[in-house]
C-alpha positions as CSV (number, residue, x, y, z in Angstrom):
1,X,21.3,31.5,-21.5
2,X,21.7,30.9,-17.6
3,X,19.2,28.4,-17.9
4,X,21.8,25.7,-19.5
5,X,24.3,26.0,-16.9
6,X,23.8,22.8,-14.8
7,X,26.1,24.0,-12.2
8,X,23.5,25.9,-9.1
9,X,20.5,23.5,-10.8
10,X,22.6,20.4,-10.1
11,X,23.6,21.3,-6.5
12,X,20.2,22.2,-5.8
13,X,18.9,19.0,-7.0
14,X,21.4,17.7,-4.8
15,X,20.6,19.2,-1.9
16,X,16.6,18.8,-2.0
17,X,17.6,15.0,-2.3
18,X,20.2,15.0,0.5
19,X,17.2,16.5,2.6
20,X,14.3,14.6,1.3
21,X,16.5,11.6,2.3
22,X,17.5,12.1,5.5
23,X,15.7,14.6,7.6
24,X,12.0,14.4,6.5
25,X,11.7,10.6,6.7
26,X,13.2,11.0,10.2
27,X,10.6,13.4,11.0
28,X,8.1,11.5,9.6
29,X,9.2,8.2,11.5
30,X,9.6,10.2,14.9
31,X,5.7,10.9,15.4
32,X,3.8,8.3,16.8
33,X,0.1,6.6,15.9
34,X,-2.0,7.7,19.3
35,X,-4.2,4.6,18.6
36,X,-2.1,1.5,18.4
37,X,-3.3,-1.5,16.7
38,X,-4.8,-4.2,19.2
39,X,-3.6,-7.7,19.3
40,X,-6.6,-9.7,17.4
41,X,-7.5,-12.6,18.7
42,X,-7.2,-16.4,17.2
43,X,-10.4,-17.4,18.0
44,X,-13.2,-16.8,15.0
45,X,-15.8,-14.4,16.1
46,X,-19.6,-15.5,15.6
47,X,-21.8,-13.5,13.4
48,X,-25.6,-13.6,13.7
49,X,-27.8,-13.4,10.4
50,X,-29.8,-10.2,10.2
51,X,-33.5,-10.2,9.1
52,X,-34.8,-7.4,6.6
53,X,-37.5,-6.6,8.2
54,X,-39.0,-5.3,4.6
55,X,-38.6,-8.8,2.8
């Protein structure tokens, strides 16, 4: 039975990781977020209460 031979199954295994490894988290890393995150100020904001207008 082919199936049993580990020999292609265990280079491909290889592989896949070798590439999962390396190039896609490059990739993934490479793009950048066109919205980037604003520096929050250290000062509390003030919230007003809201009325229901039903209660």
């Amino acid at each position: 039975m082919p199936q049993l031979n580990p020999a292609p199954w265990f280079a491909i295994l290889v592989f896949s990781w070798l590439v999962f490894l390396t190039i896609i988290p490059t990739k993934v890393m490479s793009h950048t977020s066109p919205n980037e995150p604003m520096h929050i100020d250290s000062e509390e904001h003030k919230t007003q209460p809201w009325d229901w207008p039903w209660q």
